[in-house]
C-alpha positions in Angstrom: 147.3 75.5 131.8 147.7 79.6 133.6 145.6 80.2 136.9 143.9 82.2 134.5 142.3 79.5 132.0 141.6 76.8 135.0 139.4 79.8 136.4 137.7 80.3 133.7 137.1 76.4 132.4 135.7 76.6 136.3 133.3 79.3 135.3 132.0 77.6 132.5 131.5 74.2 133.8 129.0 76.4 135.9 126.7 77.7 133.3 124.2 75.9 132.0 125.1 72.8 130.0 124.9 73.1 126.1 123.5 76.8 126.1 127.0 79.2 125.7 127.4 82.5 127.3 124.5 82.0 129.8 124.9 83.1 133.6 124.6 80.6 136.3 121.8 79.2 137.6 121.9 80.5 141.0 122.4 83.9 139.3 119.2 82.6 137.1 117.4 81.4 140.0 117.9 84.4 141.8 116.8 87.0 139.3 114.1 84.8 138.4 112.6 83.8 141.6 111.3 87.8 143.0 109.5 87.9 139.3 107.4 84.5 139.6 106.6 85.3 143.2 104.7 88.4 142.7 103.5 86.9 139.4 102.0 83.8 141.2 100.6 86.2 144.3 99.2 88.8 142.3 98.1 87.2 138.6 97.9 83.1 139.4 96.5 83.1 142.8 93.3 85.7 141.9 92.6 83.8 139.2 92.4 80.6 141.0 90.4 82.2 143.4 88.1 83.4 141.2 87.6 80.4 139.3 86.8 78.5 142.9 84.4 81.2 143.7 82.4 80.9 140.1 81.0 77.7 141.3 79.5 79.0 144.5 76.6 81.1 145.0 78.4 83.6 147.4 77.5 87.2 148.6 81.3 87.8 149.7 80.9 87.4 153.4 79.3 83.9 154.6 81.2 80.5 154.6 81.6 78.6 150.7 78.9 76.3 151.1 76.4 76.9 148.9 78.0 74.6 145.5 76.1 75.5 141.9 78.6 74.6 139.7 78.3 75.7 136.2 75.0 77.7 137.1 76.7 81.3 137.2 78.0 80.7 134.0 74.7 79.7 132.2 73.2 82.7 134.6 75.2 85.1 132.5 75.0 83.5 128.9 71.7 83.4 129.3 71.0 87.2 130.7 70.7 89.9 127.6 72.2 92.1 129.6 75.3 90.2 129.2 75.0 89.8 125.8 74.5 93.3 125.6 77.8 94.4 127.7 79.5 91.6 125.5 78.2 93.0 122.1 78.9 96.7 123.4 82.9 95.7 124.2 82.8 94.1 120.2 81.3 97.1 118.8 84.0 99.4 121.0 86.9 96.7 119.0 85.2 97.3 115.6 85.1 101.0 115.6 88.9 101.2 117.0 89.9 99.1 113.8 87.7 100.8 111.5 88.4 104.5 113.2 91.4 104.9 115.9 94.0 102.9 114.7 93.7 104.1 110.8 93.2 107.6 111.9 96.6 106.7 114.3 98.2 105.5 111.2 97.5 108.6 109.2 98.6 111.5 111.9 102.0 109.2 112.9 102.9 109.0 109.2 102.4 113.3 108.8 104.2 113.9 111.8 106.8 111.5 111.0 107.7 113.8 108.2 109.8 117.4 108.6 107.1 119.1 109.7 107.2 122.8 111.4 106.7 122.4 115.2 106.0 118.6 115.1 107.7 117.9 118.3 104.9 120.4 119.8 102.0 118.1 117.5 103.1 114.7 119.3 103.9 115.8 122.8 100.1 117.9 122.2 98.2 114.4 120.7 100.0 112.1 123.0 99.7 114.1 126.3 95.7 113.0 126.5 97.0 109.6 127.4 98.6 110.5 130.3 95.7 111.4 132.0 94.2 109.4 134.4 90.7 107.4 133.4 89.1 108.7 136.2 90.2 112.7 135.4 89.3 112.0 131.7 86.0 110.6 132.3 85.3 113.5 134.9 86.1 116.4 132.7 84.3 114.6 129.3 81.1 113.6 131.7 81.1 117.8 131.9 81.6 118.6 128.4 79.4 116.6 127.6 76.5 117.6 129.8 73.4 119.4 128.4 74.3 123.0 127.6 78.3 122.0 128.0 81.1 122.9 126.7 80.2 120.7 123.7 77.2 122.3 122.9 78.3 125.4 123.4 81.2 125.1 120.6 78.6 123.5 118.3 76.4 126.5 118.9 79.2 129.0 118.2 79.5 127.5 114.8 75.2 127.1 114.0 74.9 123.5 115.0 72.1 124.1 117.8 70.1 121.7 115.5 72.0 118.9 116.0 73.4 119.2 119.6 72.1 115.9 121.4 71.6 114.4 125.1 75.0 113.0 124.5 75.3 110.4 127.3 71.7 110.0 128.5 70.1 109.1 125.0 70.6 105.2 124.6 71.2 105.5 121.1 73.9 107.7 120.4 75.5 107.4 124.3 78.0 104.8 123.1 79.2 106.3 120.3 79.6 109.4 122.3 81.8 107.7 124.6 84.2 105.8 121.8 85.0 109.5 121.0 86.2 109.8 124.3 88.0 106.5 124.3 89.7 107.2 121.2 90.7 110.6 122.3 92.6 109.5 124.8 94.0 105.9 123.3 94.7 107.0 120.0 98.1 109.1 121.3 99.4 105.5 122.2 98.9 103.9 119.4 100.5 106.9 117.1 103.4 106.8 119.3 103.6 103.0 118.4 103.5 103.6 114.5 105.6 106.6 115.1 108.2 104.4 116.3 108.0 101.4 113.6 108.6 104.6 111.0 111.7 105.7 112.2 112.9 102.2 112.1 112.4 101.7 108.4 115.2 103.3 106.0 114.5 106.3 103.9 116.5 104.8 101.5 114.0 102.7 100.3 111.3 105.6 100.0 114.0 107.3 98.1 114.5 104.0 95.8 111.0 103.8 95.2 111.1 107.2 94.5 113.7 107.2 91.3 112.0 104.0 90.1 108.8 106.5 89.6 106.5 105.6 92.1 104.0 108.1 93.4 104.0 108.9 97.2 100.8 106.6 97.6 102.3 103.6 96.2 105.5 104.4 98.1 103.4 104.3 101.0 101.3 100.8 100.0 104.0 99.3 98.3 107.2 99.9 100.5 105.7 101.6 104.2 102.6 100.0 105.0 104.0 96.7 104.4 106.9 97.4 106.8 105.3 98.7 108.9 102.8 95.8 109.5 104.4 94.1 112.6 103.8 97.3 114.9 100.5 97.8 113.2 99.7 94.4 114.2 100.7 95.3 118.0 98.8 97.9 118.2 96.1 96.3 117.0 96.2 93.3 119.6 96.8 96.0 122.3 93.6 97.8 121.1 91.4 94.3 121.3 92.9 93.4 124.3 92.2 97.1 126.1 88.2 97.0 124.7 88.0 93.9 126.4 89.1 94.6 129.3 87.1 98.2 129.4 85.8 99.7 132.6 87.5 102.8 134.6 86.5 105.2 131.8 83.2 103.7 131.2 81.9 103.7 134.9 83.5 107.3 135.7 81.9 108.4 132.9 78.6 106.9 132.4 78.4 103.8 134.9 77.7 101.3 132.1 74.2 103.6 131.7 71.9 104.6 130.1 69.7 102.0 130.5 73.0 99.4 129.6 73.7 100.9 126.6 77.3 101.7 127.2 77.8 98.7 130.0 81.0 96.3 129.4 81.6 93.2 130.7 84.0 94.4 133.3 81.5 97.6 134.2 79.0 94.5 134.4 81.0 92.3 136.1 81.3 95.5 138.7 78.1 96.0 139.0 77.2 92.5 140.2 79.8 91.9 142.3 80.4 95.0 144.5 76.9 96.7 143.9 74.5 93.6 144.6 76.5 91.3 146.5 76.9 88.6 144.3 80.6 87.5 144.6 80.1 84.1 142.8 78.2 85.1 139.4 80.5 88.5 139.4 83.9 85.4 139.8 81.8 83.7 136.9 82.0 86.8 134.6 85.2 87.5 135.5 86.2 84.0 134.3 84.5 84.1 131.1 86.7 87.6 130.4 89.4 86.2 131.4 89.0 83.2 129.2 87.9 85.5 126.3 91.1 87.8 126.4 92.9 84.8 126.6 91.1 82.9 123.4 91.7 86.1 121.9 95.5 86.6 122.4 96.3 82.9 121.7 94.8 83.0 118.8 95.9 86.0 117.5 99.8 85.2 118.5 98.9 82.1 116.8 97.5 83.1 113.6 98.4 87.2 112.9 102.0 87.2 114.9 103.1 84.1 114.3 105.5 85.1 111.7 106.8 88.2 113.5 107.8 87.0 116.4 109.6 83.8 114.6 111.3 86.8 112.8 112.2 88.7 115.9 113.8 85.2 117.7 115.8 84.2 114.6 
């Protein structure tokens, strides 16, 4: 056996036992170990901690002493303004389903085509995205104010009638915000299909094609269907996000008027950091945490199951 071969049988006996072609484990170890330690700091630890604080009733700055157990968490079930936030973050995840992502779907698939100027069209629709929540919901909170930009575009084209109080009315504030939401998600998400389109070949298009199917059944038929493991993403990302809702929504409109635009998170917000309650806000924060979760186990579970046994074999 050459110095050559003995070095490398010495190499392999190294690596890790029955799994070829893998590194070391010191080498494993020490790429590993930097990862886990700001994961366990930054993710593990806070949620510990908040956990431990949803059983106390604590205003942030006095001792742990005063145990209640489960009492935050009945506090919250049991307020409607809870229930409120909660149904406002469902009604922000139907709309996106019903309204962002199809409308996503629809302006990735004409810009995936050759298109004058459609490098201008994606950089214009995704470059909304890139701005901060904060600057968004500073510069929306203006258009929309009374006599505002808005208003002042639907009066150029004789729609004084309908122009609205659109964040201080109750009824319509919500809705008035999605708009903004979607405005400046929806880039993401088209960038997302965008990319799932370019990895499908044209040669089946063009097979469909000959065989004499129309551009729509092309599209249901032979697209869509392809294209369903990034539309499933995007749709997980897009729960996930209206869950989690809150630096757009309390720039903009602080979870007001009257509630009526409030999220768990601008909820959660308000208890803790406005009113001082540290354990009820750790309570909330606990049952989001556990609801995103619910959510993404589920849905790995049940929607990408199949996709990601796909992408590992």
């Amino acid at each position: 056996m050459t110095t050559e071969s003995k070095a490398d049988t010495a190499r392999r006996g190294r690596r890790v036992k029955g799994v070829p072609g893998t590194a070391p484990w010191p080498v494993i170890v020490g790429f590993l170990l930097p990862a886990l330690v700001l994961y366990t700091v930054f993710v593990l630890y806070p949620i510990t901690q908040s956990i431990r604080y949803s059983g106390f009733d604590w205003n942030g700055l006095e001792p742990l002493t005063d145990w209640v157990g489960f009492q935050n968490f009945k506090d919250a079930f049991n307020d409607p303004l809870f229930i409120e936030a909660v149904t406002n973050n469902g009604i922000i995840i139907g709309l996106s389903l019903l309204l962002q992502i199809p409308f996503a779907v629809a302006l990735a698939v004409l810009l995936s085509r050759n298109l004058k100027g459609r490098g201008v069209f994606r950089t214009m629709y995704f470059a909304p995205f890139i701005l901060s929540e904060v600057v968004t919901g500073v510069v929306w909170r203006q258009i929309y104010r009374p006599a505002g930009l808005f208003d002042q575009i639907l009066a150029s084209v004789g729609g004084e009638s309908v122009t609205q109080e659109w964040l201080a009315d109750p009824k319509i504030a919500l809705y008035s915000l999605f708009f903004v939401i979607s405005w400046k998600y929806f880039g993401f998400h088209m960038v997302l299909i965008l990319a799932g389109l370019q990895l499908i070949p044209t040669e089946l298009e063009e097979a469909a094609a000959i065989d004499g199917a129309s551009w729509w059944k092309g599209f249901r038929f032979v697209t869509l269907p392809l294209l369903g493991p990034t539309i499933r993403v995007s749709i997980f990302l897009s729960i996930i996000g209206a869950l989690q809702l809150f630096d757009l929504v309390w720039v903009t409109t602080k979870g007001g008027p009257i509630n009526s635009t409030a999220t768990m998170a601008t909820y959660l917000v308000d208890w803790g950091f406005r009113r001082g309650q540290f354990g009820y806000a750790s309570a909330v924060s606990v049952i989001v945490f556990g609801l995103s979760l619910i959510v993404a186990l589920f849905y790995q579970r049940f929607v990408l199951r199949r996709d990601l046994q796909g992408a590992l074999t």
